[in-house]
BAPAPA-526307 format. One record per residue (C-alpha): x, y, z; residue number from 1. Coordinates in nm, 2 decimals, decimal comma, always signed. Last residue first. Layout:
residues N
+--------+--------+--------+-----+
:      u :      v :      w :   n :
+--------+--------+--------+-----+
:      X :      Y :      Z : NUM :
...
+--------+--------+--------+-----+
END
This chain:
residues 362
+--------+--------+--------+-----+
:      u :      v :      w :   n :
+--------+--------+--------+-----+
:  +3,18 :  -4,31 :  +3,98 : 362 :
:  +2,91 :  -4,55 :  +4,13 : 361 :
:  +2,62 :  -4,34 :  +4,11 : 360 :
:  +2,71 :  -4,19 :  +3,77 : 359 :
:  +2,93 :  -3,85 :  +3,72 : 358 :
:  +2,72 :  -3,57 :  +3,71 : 357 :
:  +2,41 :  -3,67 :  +3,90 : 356 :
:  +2,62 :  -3,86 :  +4,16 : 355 :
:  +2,86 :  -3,51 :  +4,18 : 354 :
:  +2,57 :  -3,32 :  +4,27 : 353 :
:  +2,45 :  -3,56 :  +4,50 : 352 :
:  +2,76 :  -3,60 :  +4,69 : 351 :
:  +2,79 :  -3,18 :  +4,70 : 350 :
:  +2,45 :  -3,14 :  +4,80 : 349 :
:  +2,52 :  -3,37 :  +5,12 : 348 :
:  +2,39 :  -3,71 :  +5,20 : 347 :
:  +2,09 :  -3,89 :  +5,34 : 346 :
:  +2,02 :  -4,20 :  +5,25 : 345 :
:  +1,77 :  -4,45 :  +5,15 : 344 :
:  +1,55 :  -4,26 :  +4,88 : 343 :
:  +1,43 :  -4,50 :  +4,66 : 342 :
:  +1,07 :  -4,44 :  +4,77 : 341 :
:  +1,06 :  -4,13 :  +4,64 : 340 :
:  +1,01 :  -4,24 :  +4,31 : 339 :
:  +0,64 :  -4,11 :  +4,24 : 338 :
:  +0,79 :  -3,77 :  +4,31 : 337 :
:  +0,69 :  -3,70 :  +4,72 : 336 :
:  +0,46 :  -3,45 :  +4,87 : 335 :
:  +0,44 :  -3,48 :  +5,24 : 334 :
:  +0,11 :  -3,36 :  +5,41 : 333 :
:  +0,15 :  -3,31 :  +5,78 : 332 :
:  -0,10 :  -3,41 :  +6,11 : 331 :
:  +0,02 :  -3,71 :  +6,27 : 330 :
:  +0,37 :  -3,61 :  +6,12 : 329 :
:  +0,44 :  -3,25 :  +6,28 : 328 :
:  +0,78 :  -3,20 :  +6,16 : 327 :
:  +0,73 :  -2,86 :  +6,16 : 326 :
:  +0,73 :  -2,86 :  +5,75 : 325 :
:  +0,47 :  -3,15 :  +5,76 : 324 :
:  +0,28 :  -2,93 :  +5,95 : 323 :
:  +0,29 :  -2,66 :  +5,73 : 322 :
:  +0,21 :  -2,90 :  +5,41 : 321 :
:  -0,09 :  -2,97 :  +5,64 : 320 :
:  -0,20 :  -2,58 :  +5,73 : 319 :
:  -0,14 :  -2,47 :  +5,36 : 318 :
:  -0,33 :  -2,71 :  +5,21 : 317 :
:  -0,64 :  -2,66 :  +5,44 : 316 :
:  -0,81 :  -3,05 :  +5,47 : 315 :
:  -1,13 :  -3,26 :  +5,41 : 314 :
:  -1,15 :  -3,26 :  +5,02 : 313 :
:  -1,45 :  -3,06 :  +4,98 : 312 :
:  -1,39 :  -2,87 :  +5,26 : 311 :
:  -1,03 :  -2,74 :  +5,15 : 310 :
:  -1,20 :  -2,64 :  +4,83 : 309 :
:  -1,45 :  -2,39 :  +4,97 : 308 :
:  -1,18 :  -2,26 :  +5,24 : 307 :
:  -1,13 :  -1,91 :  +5,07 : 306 :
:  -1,21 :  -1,96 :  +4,68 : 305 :
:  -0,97 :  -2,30 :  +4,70 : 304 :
:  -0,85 :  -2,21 :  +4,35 : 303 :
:  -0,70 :  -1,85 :  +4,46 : 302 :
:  -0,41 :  -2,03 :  +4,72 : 301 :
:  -0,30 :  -1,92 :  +5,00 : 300 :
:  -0,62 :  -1,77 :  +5,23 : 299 :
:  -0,35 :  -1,78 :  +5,53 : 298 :
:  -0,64 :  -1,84 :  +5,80 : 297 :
:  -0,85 :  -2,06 :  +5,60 : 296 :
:  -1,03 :  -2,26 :  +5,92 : 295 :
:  -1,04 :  -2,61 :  +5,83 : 294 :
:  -1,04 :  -2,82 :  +6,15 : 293 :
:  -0,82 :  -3,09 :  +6,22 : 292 :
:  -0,89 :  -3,41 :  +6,04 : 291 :
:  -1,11 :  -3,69 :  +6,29 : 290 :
:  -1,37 :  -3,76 :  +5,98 : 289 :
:  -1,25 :  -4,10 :  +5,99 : 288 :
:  -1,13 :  -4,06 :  +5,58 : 287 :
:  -1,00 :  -3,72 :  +5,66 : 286 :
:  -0,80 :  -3,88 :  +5,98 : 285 :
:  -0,67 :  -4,20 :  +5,78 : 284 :
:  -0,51 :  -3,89 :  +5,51 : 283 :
:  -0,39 :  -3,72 :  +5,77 : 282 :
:  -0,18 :  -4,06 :  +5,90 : 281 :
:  +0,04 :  -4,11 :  +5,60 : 280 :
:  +0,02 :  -4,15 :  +5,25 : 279 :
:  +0,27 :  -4,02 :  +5,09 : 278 :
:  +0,24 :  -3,73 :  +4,80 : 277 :
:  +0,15 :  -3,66 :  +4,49 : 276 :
:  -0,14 :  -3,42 :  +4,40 : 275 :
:  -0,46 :  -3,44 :  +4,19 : 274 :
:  -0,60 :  -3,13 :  +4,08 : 273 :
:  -0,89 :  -2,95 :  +4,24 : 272 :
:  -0,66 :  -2,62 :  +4,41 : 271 :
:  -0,82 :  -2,85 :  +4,75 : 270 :
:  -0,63 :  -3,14 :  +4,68 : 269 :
:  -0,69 :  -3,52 :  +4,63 : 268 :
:  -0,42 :  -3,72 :  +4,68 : 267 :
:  -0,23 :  -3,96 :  +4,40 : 266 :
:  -0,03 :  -4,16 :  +4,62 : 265 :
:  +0,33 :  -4,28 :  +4,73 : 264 :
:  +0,26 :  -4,54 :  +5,03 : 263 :
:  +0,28 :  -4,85 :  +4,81 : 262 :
:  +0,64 :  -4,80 :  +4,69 : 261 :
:  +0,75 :  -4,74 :  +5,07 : 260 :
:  +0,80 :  -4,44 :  +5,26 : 259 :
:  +1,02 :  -4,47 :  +5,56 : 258 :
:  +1,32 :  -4,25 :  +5,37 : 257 :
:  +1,02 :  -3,99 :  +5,30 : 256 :
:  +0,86 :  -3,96 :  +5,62 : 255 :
:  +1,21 :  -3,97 :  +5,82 : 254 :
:  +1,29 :  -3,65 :  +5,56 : 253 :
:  +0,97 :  -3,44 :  +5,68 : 252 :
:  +1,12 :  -3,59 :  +6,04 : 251 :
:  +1,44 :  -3,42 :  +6,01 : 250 :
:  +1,26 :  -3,09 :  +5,91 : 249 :
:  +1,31 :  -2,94 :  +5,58 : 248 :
:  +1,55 :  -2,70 :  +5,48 : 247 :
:  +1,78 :  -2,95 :  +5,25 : 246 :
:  +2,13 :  -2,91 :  +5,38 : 245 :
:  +2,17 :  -3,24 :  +5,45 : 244 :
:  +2,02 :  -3,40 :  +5,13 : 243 :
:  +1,78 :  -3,66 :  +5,07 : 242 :
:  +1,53 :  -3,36 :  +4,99 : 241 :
:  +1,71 :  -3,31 :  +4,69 : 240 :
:  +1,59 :  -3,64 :  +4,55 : 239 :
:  +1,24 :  -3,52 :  +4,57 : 238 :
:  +1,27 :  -3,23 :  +4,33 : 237 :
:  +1,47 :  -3,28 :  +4,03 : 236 :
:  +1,49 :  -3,03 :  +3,69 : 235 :
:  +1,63 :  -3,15 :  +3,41 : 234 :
:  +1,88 :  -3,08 :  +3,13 : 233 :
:  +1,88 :  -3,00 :  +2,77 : 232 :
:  +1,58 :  -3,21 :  +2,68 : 231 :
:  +1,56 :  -3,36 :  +2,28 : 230 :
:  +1,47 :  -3,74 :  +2,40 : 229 :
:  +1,86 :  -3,81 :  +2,46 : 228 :
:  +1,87 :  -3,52 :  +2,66 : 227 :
:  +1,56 :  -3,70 :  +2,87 : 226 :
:  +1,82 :  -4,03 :  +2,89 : 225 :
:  +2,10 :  -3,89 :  +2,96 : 224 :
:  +1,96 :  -3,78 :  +3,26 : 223 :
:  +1,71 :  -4,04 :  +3,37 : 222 :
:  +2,07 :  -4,25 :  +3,34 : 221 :
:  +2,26 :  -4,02 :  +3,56 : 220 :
:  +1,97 :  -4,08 :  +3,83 : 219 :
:  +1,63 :  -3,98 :  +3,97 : 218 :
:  +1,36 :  -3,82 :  +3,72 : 217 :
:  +1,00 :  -3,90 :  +3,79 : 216 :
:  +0,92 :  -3,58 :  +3,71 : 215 :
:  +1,09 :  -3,29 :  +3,52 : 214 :
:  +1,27 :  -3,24 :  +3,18 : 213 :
:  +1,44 :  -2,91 :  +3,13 : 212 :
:  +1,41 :  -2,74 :  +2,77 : 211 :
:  +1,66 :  -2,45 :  +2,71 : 210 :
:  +1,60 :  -2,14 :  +2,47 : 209 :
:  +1,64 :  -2,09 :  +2,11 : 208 :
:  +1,33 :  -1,98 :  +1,82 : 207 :
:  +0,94 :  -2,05 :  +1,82 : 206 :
:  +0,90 :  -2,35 :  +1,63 : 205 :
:  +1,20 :  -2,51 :  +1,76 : 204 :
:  +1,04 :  -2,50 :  +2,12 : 203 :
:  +0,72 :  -2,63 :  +1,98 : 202 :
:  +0,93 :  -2,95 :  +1,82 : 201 :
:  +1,13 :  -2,95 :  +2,14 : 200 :
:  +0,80 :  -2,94 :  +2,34 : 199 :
:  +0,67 :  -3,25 :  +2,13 : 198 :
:  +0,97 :  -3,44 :  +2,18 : 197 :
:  +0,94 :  -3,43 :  +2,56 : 196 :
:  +0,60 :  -3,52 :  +2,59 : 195 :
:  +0,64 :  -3,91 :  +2,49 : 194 :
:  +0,93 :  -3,99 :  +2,69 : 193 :
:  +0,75 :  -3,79 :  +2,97 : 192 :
:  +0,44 :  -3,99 :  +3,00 : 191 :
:  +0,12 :  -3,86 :  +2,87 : 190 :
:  +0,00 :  -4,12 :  +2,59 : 189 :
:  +0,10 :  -4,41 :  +2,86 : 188 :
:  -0,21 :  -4,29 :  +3,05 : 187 :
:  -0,14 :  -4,32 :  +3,43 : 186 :
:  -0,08 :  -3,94 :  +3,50 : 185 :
:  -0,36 :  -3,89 :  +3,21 : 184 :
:  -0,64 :  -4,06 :  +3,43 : 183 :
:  -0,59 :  -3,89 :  +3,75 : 182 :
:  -0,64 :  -3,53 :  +3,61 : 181 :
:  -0,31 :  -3,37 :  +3,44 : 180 :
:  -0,10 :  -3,07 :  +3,54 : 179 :
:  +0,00 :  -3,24 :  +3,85 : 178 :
:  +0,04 :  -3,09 :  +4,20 : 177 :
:  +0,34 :  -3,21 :  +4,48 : 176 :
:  +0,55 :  -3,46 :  +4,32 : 175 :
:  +0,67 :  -3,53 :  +4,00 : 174 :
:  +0,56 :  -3,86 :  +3,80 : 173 :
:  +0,29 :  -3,72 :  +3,58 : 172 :
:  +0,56 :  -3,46 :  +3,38 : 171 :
:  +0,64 :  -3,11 :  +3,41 : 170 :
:  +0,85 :  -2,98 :  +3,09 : 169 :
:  +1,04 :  -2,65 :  +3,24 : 168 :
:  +1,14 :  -2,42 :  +3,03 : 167 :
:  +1,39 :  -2,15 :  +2,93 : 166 :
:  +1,44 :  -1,77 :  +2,80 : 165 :
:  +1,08 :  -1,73 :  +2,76 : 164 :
:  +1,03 :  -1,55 :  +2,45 : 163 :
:  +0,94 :  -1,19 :  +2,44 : 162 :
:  +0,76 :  -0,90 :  +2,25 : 161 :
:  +0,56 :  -0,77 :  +2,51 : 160 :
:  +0,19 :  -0,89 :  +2,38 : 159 :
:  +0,26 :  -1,09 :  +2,06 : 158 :
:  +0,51 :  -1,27 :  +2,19 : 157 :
:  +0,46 :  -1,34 :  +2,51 : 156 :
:  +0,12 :  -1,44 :  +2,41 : 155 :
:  +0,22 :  -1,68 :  +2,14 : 154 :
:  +0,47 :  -1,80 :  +2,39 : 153 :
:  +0,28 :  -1,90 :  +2,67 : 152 :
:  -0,03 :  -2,01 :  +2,47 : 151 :
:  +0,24 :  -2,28 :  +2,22 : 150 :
:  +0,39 :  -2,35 :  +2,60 : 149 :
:  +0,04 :  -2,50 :  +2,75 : 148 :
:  -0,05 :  -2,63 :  +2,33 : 147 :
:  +0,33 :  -2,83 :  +2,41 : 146 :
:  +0,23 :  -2,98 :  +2,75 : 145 :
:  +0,29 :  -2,99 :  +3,10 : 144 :
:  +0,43 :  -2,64 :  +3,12 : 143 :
:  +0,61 :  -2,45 :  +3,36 : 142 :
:  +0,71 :  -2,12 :  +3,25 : 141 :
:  +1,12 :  -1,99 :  +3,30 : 140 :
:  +1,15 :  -1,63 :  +3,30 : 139 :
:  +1,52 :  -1,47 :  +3,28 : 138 :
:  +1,55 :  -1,12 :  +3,55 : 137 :
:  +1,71 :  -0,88 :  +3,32 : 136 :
:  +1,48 :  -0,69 :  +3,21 : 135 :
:  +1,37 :  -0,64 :  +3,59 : 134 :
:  +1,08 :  -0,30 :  +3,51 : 133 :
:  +0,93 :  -0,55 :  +3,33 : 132 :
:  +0,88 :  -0,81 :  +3,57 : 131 :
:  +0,48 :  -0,79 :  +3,60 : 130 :
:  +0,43 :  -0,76 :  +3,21 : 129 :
:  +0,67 :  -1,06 :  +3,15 : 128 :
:  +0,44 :  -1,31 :  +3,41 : 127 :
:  +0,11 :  -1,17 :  +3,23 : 126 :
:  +0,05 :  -1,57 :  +3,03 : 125 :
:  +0,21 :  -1,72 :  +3,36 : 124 :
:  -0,03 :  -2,06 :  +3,24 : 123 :
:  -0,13 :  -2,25 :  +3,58 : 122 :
:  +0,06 :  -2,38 :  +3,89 : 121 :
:  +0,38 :  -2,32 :  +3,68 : 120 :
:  +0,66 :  -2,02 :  +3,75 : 119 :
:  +1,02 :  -2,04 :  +3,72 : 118 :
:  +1,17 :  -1,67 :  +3,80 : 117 :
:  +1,51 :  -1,67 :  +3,72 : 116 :
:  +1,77 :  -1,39 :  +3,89 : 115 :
:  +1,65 :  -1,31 :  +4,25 : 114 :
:  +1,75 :  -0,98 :  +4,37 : 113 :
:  +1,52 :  -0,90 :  +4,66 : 112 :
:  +1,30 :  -0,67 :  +4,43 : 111 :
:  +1,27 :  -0,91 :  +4,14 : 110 :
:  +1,12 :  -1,18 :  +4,43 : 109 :
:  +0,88 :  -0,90 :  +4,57 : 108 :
:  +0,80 :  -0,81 :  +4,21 : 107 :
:  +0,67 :  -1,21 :  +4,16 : 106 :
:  +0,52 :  -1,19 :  +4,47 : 105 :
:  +0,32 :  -0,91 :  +4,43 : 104 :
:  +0,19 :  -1,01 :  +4,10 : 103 :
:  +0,06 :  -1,38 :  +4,22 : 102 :
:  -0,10 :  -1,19 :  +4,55 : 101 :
:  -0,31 :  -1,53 :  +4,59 : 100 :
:  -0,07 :  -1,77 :  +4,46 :  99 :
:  -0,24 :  -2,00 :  +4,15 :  98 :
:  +0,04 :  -1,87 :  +3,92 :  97 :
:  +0,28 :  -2,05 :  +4,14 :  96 :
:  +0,63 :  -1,88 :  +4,22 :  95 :
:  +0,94 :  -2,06 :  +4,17 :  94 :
:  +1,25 :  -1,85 :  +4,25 :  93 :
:  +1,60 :  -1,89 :  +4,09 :  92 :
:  +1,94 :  -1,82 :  +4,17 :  91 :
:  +2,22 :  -1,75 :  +3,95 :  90 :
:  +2,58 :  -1,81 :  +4,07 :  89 :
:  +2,71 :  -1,42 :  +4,24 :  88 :
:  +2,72 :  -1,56 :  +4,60 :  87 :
:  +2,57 :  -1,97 :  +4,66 :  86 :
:  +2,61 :  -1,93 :  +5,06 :  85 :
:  +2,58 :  -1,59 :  +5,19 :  84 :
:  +2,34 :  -1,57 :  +4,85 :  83 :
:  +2,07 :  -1,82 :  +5,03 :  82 :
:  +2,11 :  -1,59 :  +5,32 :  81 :
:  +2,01 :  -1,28 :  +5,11 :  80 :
:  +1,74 :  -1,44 :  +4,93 :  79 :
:  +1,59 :  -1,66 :  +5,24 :  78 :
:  +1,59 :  -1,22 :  +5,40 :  77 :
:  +1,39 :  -1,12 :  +5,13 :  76 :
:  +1,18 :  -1,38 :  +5,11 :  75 :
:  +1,07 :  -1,32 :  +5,48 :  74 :
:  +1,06 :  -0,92 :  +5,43 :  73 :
:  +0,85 :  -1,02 :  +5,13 :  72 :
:  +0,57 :  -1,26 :  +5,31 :  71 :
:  +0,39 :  -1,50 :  +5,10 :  70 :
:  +0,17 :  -1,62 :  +5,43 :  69 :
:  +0,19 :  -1,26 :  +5,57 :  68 :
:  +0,03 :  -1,08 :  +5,29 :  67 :
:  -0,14 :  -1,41 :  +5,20 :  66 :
:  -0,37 :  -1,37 :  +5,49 :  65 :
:  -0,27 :  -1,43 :  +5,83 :  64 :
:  +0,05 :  -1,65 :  +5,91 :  63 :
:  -0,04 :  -1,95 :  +6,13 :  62 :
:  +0,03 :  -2,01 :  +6,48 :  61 :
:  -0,29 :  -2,02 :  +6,61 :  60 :
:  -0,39 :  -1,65 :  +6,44 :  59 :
:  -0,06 :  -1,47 :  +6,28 :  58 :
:  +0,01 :  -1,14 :  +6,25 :  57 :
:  +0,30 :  -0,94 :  +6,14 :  56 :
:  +0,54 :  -1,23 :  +6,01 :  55 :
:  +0,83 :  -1,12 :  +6,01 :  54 :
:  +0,96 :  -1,40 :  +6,31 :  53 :
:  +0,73 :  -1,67 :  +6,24 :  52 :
:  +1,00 :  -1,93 :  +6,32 :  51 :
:  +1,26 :  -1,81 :  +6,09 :  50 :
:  +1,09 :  -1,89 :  +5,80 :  49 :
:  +0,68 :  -1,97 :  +5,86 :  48 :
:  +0,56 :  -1,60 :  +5,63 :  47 :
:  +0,79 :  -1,75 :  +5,36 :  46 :
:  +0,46 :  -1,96 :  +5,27 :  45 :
:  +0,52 :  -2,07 :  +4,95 :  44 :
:  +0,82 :  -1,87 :  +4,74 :  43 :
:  +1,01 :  -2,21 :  +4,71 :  42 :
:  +1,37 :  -2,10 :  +4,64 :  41 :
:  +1,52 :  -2,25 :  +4,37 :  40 :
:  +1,92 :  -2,36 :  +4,31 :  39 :
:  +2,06 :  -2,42 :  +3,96 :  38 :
:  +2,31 :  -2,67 :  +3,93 :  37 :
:  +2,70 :  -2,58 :  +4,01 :  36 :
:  +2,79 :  -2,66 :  +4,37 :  35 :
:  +2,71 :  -2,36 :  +4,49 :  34 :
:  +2,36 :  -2,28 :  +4,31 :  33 :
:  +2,25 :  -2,66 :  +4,49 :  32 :
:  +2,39 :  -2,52 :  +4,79 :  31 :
:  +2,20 :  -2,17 :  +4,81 :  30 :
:  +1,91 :  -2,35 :  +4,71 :  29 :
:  +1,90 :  -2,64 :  +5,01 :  28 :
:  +2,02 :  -2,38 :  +5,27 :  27 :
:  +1,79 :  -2,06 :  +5,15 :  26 :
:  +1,46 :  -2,20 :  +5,14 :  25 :
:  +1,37 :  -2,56 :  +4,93 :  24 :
:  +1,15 :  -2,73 :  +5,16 :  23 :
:  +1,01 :  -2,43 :  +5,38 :  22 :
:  +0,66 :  -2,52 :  +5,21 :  21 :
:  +0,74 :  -2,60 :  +4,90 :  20 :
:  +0,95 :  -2,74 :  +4,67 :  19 :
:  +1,13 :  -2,56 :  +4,37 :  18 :
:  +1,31 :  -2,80 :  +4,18 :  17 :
:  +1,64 :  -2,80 :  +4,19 :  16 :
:  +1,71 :  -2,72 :  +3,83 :  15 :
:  +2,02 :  -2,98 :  +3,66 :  14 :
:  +2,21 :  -2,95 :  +3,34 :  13 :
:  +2,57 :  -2,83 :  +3,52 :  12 :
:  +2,75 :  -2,51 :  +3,53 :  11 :
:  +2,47 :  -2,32 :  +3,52 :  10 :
:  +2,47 :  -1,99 :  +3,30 :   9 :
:  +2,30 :  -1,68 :  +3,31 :   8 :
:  +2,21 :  -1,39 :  +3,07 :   7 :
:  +1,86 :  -1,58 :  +2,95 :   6 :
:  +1,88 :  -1,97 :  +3,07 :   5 :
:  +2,28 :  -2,07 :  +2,95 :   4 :
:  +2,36 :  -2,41 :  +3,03 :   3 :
:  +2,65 :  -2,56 :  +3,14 :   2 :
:  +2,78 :  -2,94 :  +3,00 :   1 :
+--------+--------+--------+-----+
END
């Protein structure tokens, strides 16, 4: 059943979730928008595409400052590939409040033509004032809560006379960052079968727009059963990157499809929230002492304050997650859902799309 999220419609329930660095570029998104879902581009550190190539300076490798790290000739060019493949089907981009240059990137993204704009890593409270010269672009907010979307759309509201046109309901299980500290992922009280009634019922307070359920969500069955629970689709993350076309490296995807139960984590991160991923060698060397040096070259993220979180928890987010998309596994930070040890194949967008929509073993 299609979906409409502001003017645009998606064939089929299902967001791609926006994963980043380099993990959801043009290939994976422009797919995922072909074969009917909704593809998202990860706007994280677009300065890396295309093997540095527009970025303007870079120290050891690394894009400098966030005006190279989140790079606008990069994401321009990721748009216009990603539409080479997906053409007129709406396209999304997920930029995270807690970006340093937040505003630019969000006019960078309007600027190259993206449709939605899905946007979490804190409240986009200002997201409508910094894309209103792109009525049309649709504005999806990430929320783990319903008091997060009752601020988003009392402000909205009141301030520029808008609603967000969809959202995105962020449970404990996704990977990457959690809107929760280590004791609500586990807490029974915070679990997505419990949060997604009480976003409808804040929804339904406010007017129409589309729920999508996120984290921890895997099959068919997840599906059905978040709609069941008042969503009207989902958005999936780590499943995607089980996918030929997805942009990361073959080894990112070795990482995963090695990754057992036991290795999937609750990390510590420099923004100061906990973060999913797998446990691999980096986190041995931060424990040891051995991690490579934290330098802050991209400055990526506002919560670190320049390096000051990175040293509290032994390693430069943007440097790891880098890593991990070079395929550099002594040294990389993979994010995983909490399920992402069930991955055991690779296949292409299409398969999975059709899986999702019809049941595994249709």
């Amino acid at each position: 059943m299609s979906v409409k999220i502001g003017k645009y419609e998606i064939k089929h329930p299902i967001i791609q979730g926006g994963m980043g660095l380099g993990i959801s570029w043009d290939k994976l998104a422009g797919n995922v928008s072909l074969n009917g879902g909704l593809g998202v581009i990860s706007s994280v550190g677009t300065g890396y595409y295309d093997d540095l190539k527009f970025s303007e300076k870079c120290i050891h490798d690394r894009p400098f400052s966030s005006l190279n790290f989140y790079n606008k000739k990069a994401l321009t060019q990721i748009v216009k590939n990603a539409r080479k493949i997906c053409g007129d089907a709406p396209l999304a981009m997920n930029i995270m409040c807690a970006a340093n240059d937040y505003e630019r990137i969000v006019k960078d993204s309007c600027e190259a033509g993206i449709n939605i704009i899905i946007s979490g890593a804190g409240l986009p409270t200002n997201l409508p004032e910094f894309t209103a010269d792109f009525p049309d672009v649709a504005l999806m907010p990430i929320v783990s809560s319903a008091k997060a979307l009752k601020i988003i759309a009392k402000r909205w509201s009141g301030r520029y006379n808008r609603l967000p046109d969809g959202v995105v309901l962020e449970g404990p299980l996704s990977g990457g960052h959690q809107g929760f500290t280590y004791e609500q992922c586990t807490d029974p009280e915070y679990q997505l079968e419990k949060l997604i009634p009480q976003v409808r019922a804040e929804i339904d307070s406010w007017g129409e727009f589309p729920l999508f359920a996120a984290g921890g969500i895997w099959d068919k069955s997840d599906i059905d059963r978040a709609k069941s629970l008042g969503a009207n689709g989902v958005q999936m993350g780590t499943r995607f990157i089980g996918t030929f076309e997805c942009d990361a490296h073959e080894k990112f995807k070795e990482v995963l499809l090695k990754a057992t139960k036991e290795d999937i984590k609750l990390l510590k991160s420099p923004v100061g929230y906990p973060a999913r991923g797998i446990h691999t060698n980096l986190q041995d060397m931060i424990v040891a002492g051995s991690a490579p040096k934290i330098s802050c070259v991209s400055n990526c993220v506002a919560p670190c304050e320049r390096g000051k979180g990175a040293k509290l928890v032994g390693y430069c987010i943007a440097d790891r997650l880098s890593d991990a998309y070079l395929g550099r596994q002594e040294s990389g930070l993979f994010f995983t859902g909490a399920n992402g040890w069930k991955l055991n194949e690779i296949i292409s967008v299409k398969e999975l799309m059709e899986k999702l929509v019809n049941g595994e073993d249709s």
